[in-house]
C-alpha positions in Angstrom: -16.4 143.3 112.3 -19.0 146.1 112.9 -15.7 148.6 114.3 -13.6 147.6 111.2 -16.4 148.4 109.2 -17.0 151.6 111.3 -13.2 152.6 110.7 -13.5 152.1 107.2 -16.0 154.4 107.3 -14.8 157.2 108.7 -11.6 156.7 107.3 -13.1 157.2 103.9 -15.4 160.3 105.3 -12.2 161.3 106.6 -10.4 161.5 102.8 -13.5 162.8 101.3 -13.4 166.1 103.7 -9.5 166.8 103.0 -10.5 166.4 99.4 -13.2 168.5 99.6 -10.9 171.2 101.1 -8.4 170.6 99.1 -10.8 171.5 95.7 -11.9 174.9 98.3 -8.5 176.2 98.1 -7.9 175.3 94.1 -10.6 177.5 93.4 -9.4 179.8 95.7 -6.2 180.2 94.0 -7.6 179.4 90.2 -10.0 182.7 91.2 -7.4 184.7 92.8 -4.2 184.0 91.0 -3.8 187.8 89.6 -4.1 189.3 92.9 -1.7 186.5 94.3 0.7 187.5 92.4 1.1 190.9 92.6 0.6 190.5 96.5 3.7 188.8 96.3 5.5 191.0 94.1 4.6 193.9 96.8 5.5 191.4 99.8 8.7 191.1 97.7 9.5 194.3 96.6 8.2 196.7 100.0 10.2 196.3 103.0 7.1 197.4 104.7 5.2 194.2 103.6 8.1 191.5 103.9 6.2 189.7 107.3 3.5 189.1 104.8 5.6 185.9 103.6 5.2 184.4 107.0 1.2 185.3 108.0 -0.5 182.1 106.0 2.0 179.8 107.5 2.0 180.8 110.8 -2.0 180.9 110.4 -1.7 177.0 109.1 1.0 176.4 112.1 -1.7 177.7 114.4 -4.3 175.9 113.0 -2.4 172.6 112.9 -1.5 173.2 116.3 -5.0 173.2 117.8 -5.7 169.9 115.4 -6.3 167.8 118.5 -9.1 170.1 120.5 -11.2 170.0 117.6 -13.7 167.5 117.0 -13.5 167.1 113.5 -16.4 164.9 113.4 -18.5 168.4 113.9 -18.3 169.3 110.3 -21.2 171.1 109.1 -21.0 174.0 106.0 -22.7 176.3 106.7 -24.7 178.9 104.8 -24.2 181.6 106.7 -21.2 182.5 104.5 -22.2 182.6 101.1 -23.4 186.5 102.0 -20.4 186.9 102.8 -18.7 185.1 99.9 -20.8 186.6 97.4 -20.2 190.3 99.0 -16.1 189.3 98.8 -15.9 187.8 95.1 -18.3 191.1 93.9 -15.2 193.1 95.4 -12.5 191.1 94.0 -14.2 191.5 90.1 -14.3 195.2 90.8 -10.5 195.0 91.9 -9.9 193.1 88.5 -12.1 195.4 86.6 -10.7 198.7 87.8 -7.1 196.8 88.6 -7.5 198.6 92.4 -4.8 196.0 94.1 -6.2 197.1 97.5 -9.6 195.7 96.7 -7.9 192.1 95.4 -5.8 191.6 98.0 -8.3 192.8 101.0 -11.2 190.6 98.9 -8.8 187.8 98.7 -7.3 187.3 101.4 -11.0 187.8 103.5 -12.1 185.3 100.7 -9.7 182.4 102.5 -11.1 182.0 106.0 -14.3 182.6 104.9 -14.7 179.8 103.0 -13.2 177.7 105.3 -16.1 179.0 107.8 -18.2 177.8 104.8 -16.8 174.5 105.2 -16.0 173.3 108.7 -18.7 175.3 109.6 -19.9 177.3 113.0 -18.3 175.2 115.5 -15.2 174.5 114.2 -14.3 178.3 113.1 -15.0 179.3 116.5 -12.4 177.4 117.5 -10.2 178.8 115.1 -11.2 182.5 114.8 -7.6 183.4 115.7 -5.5 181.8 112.9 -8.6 182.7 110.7 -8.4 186.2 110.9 -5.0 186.5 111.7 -4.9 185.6 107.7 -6.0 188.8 107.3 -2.1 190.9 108.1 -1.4 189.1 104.7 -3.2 192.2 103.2 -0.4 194.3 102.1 -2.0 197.3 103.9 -1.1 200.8 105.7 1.0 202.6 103.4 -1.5 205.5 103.8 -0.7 205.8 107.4 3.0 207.7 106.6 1.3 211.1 105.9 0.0 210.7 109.7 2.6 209.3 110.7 5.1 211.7 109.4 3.0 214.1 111.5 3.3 212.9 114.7 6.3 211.5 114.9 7.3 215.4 113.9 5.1 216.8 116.5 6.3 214.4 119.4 9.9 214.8 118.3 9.9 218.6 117.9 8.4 219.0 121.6 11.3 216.7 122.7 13.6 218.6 121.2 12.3 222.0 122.7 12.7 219.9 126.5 16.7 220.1 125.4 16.8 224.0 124.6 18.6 223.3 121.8 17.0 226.5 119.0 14.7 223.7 116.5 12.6 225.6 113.2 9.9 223.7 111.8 8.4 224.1 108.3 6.5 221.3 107.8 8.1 217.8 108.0 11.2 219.9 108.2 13.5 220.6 111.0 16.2 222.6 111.3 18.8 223.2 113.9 21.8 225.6 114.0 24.0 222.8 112.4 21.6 221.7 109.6 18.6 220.3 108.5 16.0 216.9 108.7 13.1 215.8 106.7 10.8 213.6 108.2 10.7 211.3 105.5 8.3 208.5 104.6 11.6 206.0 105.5 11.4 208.3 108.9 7.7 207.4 109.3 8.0 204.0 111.2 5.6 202.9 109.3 7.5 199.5 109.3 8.1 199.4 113.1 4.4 199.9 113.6 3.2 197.0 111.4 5.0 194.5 112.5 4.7 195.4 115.6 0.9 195.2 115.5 1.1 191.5 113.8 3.7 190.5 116.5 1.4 191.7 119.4 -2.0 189.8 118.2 0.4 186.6 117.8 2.1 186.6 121.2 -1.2 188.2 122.6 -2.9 184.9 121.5 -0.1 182.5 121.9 0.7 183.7 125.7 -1.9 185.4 127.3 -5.4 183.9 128.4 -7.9 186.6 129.6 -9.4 189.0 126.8 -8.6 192.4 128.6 -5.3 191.1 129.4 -4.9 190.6 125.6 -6.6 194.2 124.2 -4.6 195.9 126.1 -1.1 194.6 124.9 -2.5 194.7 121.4 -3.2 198.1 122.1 0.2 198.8 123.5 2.1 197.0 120.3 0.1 200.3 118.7 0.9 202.7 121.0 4.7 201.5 121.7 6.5 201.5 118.3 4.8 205.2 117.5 6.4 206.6 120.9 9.7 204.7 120.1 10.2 206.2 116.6 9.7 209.8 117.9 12.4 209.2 120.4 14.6 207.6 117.7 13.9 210.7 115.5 14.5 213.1 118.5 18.1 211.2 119.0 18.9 211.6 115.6 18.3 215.5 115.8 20.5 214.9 118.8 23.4 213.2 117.4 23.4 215.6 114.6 23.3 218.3 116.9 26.3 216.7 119.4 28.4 215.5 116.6 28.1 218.7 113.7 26.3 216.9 111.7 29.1 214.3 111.2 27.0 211.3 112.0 23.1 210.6 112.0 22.7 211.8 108.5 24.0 209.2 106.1 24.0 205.6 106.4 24.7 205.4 109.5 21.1 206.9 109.9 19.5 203.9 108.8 21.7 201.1 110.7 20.3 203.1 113.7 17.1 202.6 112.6 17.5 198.8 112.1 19.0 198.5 115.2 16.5 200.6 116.9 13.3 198.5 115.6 14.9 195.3 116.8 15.3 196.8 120.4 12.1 198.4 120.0 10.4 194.7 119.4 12.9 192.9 122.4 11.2 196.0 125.0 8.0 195.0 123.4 8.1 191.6 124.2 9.7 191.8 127.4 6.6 194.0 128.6 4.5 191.4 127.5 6.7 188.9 129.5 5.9 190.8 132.8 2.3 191.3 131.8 2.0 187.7 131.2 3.4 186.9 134.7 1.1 189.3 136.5 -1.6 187.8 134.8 -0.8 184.1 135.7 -0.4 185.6 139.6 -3.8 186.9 139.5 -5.5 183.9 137.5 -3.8 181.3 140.0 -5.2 183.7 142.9 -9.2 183.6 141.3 -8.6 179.8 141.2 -7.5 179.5 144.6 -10.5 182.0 145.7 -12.7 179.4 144.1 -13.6 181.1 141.2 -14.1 179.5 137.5 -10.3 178.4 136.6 -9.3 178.6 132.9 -9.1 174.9 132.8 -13.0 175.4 133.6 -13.6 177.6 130.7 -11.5 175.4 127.8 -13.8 172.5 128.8 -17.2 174.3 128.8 -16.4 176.0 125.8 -15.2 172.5 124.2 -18.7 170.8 125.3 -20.8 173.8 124.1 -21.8 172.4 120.9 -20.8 168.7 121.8 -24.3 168.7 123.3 -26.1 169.4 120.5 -28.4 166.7 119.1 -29.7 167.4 115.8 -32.9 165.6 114.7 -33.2 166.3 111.0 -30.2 166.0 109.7 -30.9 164.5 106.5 -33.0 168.0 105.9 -30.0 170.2 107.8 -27.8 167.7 104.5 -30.2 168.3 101.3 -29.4 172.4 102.5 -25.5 172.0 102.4 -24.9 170.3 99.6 -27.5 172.4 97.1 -25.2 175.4 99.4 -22.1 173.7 98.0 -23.7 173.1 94.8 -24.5 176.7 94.5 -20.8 178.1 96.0 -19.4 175.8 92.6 -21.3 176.9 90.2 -21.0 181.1 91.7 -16.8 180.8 91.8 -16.8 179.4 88.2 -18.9 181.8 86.7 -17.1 184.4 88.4 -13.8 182.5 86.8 -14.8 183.3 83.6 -16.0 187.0 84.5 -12.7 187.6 85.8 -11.1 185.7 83.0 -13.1 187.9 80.4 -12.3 190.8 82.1 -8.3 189.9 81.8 -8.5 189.5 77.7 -10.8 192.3 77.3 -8.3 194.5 79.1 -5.4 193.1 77.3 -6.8 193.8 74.0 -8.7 196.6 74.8 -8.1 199.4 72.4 -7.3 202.9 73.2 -9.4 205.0 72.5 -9.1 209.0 70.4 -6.9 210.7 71.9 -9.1 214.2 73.0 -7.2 217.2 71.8 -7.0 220.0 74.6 -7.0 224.2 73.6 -5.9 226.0 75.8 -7.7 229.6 76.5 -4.3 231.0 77.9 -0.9 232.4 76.5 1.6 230.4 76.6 5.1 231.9 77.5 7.2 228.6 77.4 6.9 224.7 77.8 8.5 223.5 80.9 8.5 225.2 85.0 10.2 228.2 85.2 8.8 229.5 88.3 10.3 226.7 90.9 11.2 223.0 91.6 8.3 222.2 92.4 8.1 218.9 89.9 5.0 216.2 90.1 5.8 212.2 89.4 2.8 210.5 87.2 4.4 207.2 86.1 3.5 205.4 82.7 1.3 208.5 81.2 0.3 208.5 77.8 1.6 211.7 77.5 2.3 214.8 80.2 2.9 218.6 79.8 4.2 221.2 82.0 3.6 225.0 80.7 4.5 228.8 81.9 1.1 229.9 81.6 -0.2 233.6 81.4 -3.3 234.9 83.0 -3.9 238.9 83.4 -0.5 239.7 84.1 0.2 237.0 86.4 2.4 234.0 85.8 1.4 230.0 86.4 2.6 226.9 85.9 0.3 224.3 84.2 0.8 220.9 84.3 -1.7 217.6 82.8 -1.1 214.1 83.0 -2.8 212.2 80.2 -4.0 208.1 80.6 -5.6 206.7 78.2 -6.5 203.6 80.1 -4.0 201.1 78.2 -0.8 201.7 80.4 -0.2 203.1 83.5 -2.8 204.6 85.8 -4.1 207.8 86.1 -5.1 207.4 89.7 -2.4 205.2 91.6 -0.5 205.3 94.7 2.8 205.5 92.7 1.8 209.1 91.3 3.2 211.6 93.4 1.9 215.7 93.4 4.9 216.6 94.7 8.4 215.1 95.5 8.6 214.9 99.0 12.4 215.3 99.3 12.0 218.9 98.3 8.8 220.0 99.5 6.1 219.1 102.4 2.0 219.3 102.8 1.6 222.5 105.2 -2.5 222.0 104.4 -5.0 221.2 102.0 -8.7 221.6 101.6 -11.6 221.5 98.4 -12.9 224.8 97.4 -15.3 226.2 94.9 -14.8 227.7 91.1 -17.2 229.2 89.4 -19.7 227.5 87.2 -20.4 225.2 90.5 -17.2 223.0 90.3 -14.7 222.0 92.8 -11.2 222.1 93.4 -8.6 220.8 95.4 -6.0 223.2 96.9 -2.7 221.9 98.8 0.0 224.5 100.0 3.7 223.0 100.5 6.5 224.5 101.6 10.4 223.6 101.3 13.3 224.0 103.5 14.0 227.4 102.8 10.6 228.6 103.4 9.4 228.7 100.1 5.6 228.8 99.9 3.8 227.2 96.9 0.2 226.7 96.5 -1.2 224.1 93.9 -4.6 223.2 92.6 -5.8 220.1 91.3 -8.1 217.6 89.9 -9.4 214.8 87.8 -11.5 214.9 84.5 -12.4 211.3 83.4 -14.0 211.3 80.0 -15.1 214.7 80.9 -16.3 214.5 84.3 -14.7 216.3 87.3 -13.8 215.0 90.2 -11.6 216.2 93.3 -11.9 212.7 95.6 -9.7 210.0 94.3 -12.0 206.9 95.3 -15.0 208.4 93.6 -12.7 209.3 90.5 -11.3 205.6 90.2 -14.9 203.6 91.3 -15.8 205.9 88.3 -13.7 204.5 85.9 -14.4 200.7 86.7 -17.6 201.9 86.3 -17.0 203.2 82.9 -14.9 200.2 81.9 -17.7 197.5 82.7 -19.8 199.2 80.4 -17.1 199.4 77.8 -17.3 202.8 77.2 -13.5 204.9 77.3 -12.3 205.2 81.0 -9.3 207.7 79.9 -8.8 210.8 81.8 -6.7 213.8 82.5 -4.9 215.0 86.2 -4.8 219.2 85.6 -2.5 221.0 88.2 -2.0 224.8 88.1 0.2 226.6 90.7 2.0 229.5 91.8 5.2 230.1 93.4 4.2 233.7 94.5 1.2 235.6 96.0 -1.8 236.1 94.1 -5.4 237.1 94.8 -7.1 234.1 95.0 -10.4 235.6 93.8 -9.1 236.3 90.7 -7.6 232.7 90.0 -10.7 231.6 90.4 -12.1 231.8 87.1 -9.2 230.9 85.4 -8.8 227.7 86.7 -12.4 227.2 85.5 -11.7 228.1 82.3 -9.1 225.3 82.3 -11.0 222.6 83.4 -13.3 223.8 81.1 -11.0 223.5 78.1 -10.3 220.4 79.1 -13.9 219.5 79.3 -14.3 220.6 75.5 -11.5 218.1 74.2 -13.6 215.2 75.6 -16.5 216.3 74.0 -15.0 217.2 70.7 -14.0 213.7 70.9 -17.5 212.0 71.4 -18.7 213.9 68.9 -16.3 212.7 66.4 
């Protein structure tokens, strides 16, 4: 009778737990629900990200897998998360509040496994730290790798090239041959190949190999690999063209090389972990015949660590966890209804006054006379491209306008320049006069083409040249509901000019620019 009893019991104890997870995760998806779905929309819409589908339910595979190692029973939240929780929901509101996706999705999908620590508590994570953190490849990160990775891939495949003898001329990410030309274009990046190839090395790392080094170093290698593959397929492109005219390698045919490429680039990379895995199953039966530790030895004292302890005030170690649980509630709903307000006040914000901007220059036409060089902002409120005048010298002027109710004036779908037609030879911040700062980029083309550009950022009248202080800026702004709008100001060149004496012009436009904000405020 006692056992029945004692089944009952834990039966019910049993219920209660999955129903306490099972609120856990409602809240998680009532709090993150925006960032969910434009996660998705990205997983959807970016080749780049489409593995992301499969990362929370192999994470929930591997968790279910280990279900019968655990010892459930061991349950304890803990409050060494709510640090930790706190630190991640702040970040998420500031995602919301500036709408920075990177900072939803990286607070969000950090949020998940950490409450789940919060819940099963100490012992039980460490079990799972794996399929826990392996939640974290959901984070539809590493687009800014491509600029580096258009680099190198460049640099290796240029110096393979030059092995051949075959005559190779590089101006920036392009490369020319006798019988035509390459760009080393973001789809040329293997940014894709390197991604997945990092999420497939942790997983078979974890799934197949035992000892820590043993699993580093492959990690490590599923880096390394797909980086030296896509030279080489870059460098037999350049090949191909080169061998067949130009009559293959540059069209479509270009890309099915690439598809079928990556998938012998992942077969090589998992048949190197095959032979790793052997060599280190030879050296672990070896230790155990030698009499050291086997790994059978390790799983159970790392299973009976924690089994031991004996915990004498339980009913104190209780009144703690649930006025932590208590507390978790009661933080996640008030950050609901932040988040929540946040949402209606942005969708009913109203723009604010438009600033009118006077320029102190002559202006010999509206539009870019001077080259092709012609920058992307998406969703402006409005944009203007002038042939500029400036003591006998020509420039091209160009603003981008946001005033915070569409688009954004700071976004990874703004582009400087198009990268078909030009490509970033170098870049650096310099000084104007009247102490401000600019940025200054110099691209080249295919024909050799030089053109130097400089830019920045005015929000509501302050200058800024560093994109991450610009946008924390404007979140900044918007909590305190004061206008976020602001202004991108490019000015180039297409041919040589003395640099000294651009210098005060370009501070007399950002300036200008300066004035039309505060003509505004003090309307």
């Amino acid at each position: 009778m006692l056992n029945n009893g004692q089944a009952v019991h834990n039966t019910g104890s049993h219920t209660i737990n999955w129903a306490l997870g099972g609120v856990l995760l409602c809240l998680w998806i009532g709090l993150t629900f925006q960032g969910l779905v434009s996660a998705v929309k990205i997983w959807y819409i970016s080749e780049i990200f489409n593995h992301c589908f499969f990362v929370l339910p192999v994470s929930l595979y591997l968790i279910w897998e280990k279900k019968d190692d655990i010892n459930w029973r061991a349950r304890q939240c803990t409050l060494l998360a709510l640090p930790f929780i706190f630190l991640q929901v702040l970040l998420y509101v500031i995602g919301i509040a500036g709408d920075i996706q990177l900072f939803q999705h990286a607070a969000m999908f950090s949020l998940l496994p950490t409450l789940t620590w919060f819940y099963l508590g100490n012992q039980i994570s460490k079990q799972l730290i794996f399929p826990l953190s392996f939640m974290l490849f959901a984070i539809p990160f590493g687009e800014e790798l491509i600029p580096f990775l258009q680099e190198i891939t460049a640099d290796i495949s240029v110096e393979m090239v030059s092995w051949t003898g075959v005559p190779l001329y590089r101006s920036g990410l392009f490369l020319e041959i006798p019988q035509g030309r390459f760009l080393v274009a973001e789809a040329c990046s293997g940014v894709s190949f390197l991604i997945a190839s990092i999420v497939l090395g942790n997983l078979y790392a974890y799934m197949n190999l035992k000892r820590m080094t043993t699993r580093v170093g492959f990690v490590l290698l599923s880096v390394i690999f797909p980086i030296l593959a896509n030279a080489v397929r870059v460098f037999g492109i350049i090949m191909i063209g080169y061998a067949s005219d130009m009559k293959h390698a540059v069209g479509a045919d270009h890309l099915i090389y690439g598809w079928f490429f990556f998938a012998f680039v992942i077969i090589c990379l998992l048949g190197i972990g095959e032979i790793i895995r052997r060599f280190e199953k030879r050296y672990l039966l070896k230790q155990n015949a030698a009499g050291d530790k086997t790994l059978a030895g390790e799983t159970l004292a790392d299973e009976t660590i924690g089994n031991a302890e004996v915990d004498t005030s339980i009913e104190h170690i209780e009144g703690f966890k649930i006025i932590g649980s208590k507390l978790l509630v009661v933080a996640i709903v008030l950050v609901l209804g932040i988040t929540k307000s946040i949402s209606i006040n942005s969708a009913g914000s109203i723009a604010p006054l438009q600033p009118e901007f006077q320029l102190p220059f002559s202006v010999l036409q509206k539009g870019n006379v001077l080259s092709n060089w012609q920058p992307e902002f998406k969703h402006s409120t409005r944009s203007e491209f002038l042939t500029i005048q400036h003591e006998s010298s020509n420039f091209v002027y160009f603003t981008a306008y946001y005033d915070g109710t569409d688009g954004e004036l700071i976004s990874a779908q703004n582009d400087i320049f198009a990268e078909t037609r030009w490509s970033l030879s170098g870049k650096r911040t310099g000084s104007l006069a009247d102490n401000l700062r600019i940025n200054n980029m110099t691209l080249k083309n295919g024909s050799g083409q030089q053109l130097t550009i400089y830019h920045l950022y005015i929000i509501n009248g302050a200058v800024f040249t560093d994109t991450k202080r610009a946008k924390l800026y404007q979140v900044w702004l918007k909590l305190q509901g004061k206008p976020y709008d602001g202004v991108f100001l490019a000015i180039s060149d297409s041919a040589e000019f003395d640099e000294g004496s651009i210098k005060p012009m370009l501070a007399q436009a950002v300036r200008a620019l300066q004035a039309g904000f505060a003509a505004r405020e003090a309307n």
